[in-house]
HTML snippet that shows the backbone in 3Dmol.js (N, CA, C, O; Angstrom):
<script src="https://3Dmol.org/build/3Dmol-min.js"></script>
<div id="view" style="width:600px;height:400px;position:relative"></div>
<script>
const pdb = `
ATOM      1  N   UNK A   1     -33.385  39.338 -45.720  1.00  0.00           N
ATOM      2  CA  UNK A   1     -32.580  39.971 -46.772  1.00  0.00           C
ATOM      3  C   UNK A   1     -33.395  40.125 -48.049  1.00  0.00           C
ATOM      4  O   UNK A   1     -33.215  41.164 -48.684  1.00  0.00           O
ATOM      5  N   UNK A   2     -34.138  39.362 -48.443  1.00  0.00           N
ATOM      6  CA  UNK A   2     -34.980  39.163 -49.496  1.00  0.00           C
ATOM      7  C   UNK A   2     -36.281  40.273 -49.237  1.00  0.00           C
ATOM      8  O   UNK A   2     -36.562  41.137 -50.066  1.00  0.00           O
ATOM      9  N   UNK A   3     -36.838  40.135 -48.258  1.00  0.00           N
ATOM     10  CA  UNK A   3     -37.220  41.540 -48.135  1.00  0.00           C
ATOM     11  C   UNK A   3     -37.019  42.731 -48.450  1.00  0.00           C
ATOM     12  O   UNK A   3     -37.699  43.515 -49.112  1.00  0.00           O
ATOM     13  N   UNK A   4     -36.059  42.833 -47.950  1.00  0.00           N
ATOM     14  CA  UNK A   4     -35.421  44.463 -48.081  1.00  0.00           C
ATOM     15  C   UNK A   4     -35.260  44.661 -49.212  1.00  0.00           C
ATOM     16  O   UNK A   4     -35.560  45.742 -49.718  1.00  0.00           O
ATOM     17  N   UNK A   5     -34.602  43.387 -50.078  1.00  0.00           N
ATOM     18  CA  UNK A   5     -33.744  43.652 -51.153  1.00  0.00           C
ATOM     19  C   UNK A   5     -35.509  43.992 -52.094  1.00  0.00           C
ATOM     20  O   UNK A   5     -35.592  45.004 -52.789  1.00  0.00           O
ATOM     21  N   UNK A   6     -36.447  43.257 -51.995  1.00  0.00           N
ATOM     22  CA  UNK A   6     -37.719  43.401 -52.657  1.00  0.00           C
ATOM     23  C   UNK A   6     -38.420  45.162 -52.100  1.00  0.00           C
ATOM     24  O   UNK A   6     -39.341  45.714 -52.702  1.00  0.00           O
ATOM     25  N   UNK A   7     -37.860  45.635 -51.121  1.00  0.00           N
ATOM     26  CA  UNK A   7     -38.178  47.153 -50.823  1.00  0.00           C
ATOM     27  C   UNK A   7     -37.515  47.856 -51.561  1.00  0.00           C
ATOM     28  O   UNK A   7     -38.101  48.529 -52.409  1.00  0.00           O
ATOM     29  N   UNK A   8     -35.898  47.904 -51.428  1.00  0.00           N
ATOM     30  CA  UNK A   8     -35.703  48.499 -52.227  1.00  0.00           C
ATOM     31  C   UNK A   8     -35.473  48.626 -53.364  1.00  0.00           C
ATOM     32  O   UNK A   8     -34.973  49.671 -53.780  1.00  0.00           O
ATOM     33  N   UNK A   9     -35.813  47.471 -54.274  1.00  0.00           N
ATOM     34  CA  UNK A   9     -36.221  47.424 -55.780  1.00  0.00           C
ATOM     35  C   UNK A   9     -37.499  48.447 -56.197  1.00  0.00           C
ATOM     36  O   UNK A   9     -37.731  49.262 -57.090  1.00  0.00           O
ATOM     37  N   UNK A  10     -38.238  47.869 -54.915  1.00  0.00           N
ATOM     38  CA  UNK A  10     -39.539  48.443 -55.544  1.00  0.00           C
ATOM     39  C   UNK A  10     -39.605  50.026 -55.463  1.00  0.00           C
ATOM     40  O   UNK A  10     -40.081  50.729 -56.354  1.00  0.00           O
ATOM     41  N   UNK A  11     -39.065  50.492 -54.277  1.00  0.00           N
ATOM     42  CA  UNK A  11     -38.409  51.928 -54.445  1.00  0.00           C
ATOM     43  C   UNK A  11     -38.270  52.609 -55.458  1.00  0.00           C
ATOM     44  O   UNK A  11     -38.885  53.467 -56.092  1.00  0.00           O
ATOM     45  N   UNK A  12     -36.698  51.683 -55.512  1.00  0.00           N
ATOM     46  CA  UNK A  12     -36.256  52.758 -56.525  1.00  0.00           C
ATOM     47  C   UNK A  12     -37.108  52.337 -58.044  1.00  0.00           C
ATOM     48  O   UNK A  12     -36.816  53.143 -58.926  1.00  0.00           O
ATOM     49  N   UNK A  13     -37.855  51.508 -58.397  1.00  0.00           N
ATOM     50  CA  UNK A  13     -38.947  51.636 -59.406  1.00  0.00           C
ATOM     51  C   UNK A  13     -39.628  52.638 -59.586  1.00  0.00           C
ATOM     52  O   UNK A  13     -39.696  53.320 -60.609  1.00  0.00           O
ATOM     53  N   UNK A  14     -40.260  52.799 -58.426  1.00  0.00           N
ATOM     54  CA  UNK A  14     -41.503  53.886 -57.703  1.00  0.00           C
ATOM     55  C   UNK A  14     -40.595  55.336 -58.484  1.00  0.00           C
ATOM     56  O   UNK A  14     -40.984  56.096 -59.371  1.00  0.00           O
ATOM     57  N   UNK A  15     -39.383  55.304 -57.788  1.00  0.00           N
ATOM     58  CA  UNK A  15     -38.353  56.709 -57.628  1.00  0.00           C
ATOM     59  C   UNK A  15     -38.231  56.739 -59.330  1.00  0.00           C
ATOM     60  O   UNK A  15     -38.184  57.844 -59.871  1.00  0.00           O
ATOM     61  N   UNK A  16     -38.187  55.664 -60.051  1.00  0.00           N
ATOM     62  CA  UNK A  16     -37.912  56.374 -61.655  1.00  0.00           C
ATOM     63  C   UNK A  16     -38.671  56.106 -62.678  1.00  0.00           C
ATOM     64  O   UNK A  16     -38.434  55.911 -63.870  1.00  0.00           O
ATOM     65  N   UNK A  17     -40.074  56.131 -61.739  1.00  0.00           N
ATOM     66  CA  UNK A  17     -41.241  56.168 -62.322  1.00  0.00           C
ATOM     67  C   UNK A  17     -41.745  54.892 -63.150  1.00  0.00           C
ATOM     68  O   UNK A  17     -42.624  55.069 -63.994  1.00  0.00           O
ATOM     69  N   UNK A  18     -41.175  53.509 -62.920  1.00  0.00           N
ATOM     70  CA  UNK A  18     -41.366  52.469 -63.708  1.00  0.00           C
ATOM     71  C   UNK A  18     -42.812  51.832 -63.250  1.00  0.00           C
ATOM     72  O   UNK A  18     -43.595  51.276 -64.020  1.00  0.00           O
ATOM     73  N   UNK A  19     -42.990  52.010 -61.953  1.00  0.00           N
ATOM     74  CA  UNK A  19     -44.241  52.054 -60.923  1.00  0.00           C
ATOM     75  C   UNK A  19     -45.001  52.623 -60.654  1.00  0.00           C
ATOM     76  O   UNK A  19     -44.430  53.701 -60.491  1.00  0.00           O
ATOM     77  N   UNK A  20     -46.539  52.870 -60.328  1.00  0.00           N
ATOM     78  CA  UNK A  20     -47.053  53.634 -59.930  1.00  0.00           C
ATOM     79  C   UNK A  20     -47.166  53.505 -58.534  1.00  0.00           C
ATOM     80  O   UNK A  20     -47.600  52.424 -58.134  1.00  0.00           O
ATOM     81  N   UNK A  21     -46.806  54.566 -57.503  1.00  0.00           N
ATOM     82  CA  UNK A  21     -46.717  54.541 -56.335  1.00  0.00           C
ATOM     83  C   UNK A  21     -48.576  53.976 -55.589  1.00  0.00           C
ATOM     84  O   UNK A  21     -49.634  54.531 -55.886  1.00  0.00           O
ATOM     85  N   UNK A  22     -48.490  53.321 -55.063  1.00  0.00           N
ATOM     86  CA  UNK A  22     -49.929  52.629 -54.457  1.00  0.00           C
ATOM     87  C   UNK A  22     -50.810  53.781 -53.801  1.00  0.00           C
ATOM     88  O   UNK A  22     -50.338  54.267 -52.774  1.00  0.00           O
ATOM     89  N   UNK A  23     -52.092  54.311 -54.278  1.00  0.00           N
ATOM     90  CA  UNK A  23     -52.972  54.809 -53.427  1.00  0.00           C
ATOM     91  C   UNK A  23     -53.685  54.710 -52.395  1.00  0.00           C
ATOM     92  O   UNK A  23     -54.587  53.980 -52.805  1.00  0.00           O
ATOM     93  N   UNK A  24     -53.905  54.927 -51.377  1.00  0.00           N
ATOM     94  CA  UNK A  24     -55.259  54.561 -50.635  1.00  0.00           C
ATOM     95  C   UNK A  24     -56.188  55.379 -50.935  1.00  0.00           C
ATOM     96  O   UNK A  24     -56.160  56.523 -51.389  1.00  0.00           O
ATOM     97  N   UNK A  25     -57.351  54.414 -50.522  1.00  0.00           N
ATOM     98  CA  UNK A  25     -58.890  54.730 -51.055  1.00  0.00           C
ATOM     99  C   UNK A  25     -59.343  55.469 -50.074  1.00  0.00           C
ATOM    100  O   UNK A  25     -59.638  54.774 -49.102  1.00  0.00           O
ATOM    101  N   UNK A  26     -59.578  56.941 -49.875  1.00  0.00           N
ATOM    102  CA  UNK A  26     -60.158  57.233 -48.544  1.00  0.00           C
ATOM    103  C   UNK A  26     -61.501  56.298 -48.201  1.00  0.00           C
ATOM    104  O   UNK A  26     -62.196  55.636 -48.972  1.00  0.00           O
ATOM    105  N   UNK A  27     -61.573  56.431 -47.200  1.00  0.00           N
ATOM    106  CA  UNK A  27     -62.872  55.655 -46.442  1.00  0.00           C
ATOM    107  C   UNK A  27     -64.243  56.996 -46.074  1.00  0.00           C
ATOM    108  O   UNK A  27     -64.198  58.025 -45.399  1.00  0.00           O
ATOM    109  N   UNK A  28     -65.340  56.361 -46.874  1.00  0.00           N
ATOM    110  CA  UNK A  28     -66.139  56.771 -46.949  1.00  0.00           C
ATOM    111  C   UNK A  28     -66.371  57.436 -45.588  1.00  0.00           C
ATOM    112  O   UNK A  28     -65.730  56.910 -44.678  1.00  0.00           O
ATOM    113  N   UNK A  29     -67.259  58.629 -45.193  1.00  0.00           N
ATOM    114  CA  UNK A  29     -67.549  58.790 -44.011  1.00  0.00           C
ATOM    115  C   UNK A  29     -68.908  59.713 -44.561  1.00  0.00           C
ATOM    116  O   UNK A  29     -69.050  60.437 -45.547  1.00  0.00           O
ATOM    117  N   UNK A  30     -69.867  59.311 -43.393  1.00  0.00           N
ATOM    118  CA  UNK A  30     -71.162  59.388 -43.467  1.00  0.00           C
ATOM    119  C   UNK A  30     -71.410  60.830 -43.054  1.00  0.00           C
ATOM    120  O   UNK A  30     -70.828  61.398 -42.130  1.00  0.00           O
ATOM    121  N   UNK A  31     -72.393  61.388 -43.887  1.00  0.00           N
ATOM    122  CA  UNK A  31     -72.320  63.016 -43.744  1.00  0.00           C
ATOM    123  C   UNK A  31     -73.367  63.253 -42.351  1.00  0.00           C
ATOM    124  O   UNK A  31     -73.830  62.324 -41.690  1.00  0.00           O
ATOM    125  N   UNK A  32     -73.561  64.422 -42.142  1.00  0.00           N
ATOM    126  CA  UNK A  32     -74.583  64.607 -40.826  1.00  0.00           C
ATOM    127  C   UNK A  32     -76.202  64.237 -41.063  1.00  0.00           C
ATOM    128  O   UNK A  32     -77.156  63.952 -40.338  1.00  0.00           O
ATOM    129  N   UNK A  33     -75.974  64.397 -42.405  1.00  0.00           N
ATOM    130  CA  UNK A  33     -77.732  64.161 -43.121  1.00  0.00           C
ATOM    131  C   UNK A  33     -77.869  63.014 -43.256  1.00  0.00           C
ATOM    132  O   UNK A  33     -79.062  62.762 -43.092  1.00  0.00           O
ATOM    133  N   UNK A  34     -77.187  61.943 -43.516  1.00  0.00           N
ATOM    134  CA  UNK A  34     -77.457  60.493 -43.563  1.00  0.00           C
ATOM    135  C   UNK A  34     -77.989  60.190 -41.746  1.00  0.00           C
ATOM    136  O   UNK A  34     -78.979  59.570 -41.359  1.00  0.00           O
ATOM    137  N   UNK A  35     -77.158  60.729 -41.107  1.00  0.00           N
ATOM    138  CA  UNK A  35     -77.839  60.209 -39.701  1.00  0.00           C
ATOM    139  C   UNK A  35     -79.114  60.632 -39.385  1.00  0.00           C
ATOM    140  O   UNK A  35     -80.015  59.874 -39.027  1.00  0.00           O
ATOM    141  N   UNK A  36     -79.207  61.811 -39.508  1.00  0.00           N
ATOM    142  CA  UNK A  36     -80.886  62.405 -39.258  1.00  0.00           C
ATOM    143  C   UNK A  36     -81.692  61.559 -40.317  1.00  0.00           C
ATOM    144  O   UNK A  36     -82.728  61.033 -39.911  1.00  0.00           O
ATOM    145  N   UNK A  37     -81.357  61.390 -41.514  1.00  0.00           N
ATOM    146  CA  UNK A  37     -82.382  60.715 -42.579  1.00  0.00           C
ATOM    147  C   UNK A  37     -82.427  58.878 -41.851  1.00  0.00           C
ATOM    148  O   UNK A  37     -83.198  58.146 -42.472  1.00  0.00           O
ATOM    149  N   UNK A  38     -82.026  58.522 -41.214  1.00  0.00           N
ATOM    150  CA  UNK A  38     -81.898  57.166 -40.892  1.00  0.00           C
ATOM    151  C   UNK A  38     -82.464  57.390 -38.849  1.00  0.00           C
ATOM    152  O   UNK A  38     -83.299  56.690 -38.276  1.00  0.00           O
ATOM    153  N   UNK A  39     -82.093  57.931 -38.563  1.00  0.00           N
ATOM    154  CA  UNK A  39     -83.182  58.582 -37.016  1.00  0.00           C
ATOM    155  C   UNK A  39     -84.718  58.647 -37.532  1.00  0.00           C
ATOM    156  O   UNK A  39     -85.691  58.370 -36.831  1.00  0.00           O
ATOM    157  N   UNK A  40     -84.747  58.959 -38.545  1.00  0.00           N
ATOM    158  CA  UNK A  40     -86.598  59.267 -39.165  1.00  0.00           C
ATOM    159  C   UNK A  40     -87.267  58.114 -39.927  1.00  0.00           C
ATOM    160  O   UNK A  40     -88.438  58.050 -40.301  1.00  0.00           O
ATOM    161  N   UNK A  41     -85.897  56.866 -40.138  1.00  0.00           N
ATOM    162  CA  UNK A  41     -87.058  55.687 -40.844  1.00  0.00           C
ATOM    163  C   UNK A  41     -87.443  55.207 -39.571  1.00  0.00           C
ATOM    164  O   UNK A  41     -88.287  54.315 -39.476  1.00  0.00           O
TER     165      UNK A  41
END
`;
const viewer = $3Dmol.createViewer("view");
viewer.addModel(pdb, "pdb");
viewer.setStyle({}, {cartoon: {color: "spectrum"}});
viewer.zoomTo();
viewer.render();
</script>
């Protein structure tokens, strides 16, 4: 119950802007040139 009740607090925070809704960080991903430059050390 305490759960939920802590979801939807945080909700409706989020919903009237008292919060900033949480980002994710994209995850880096390695371009095609990093692999060829690392095949040649």
């Amino acid at each position: 119950m305490k759960a939920w009740l802590n979801s939807v607090c945080w909700n409706l925070a989020v919903a009237l802007g008292f919060v900033e809704p949480p980002r994710l960080q994209p995850i880096p991903v390695r371009a095609e040139r990093d692999k060829v430059a690392a095949r040649r050390r």
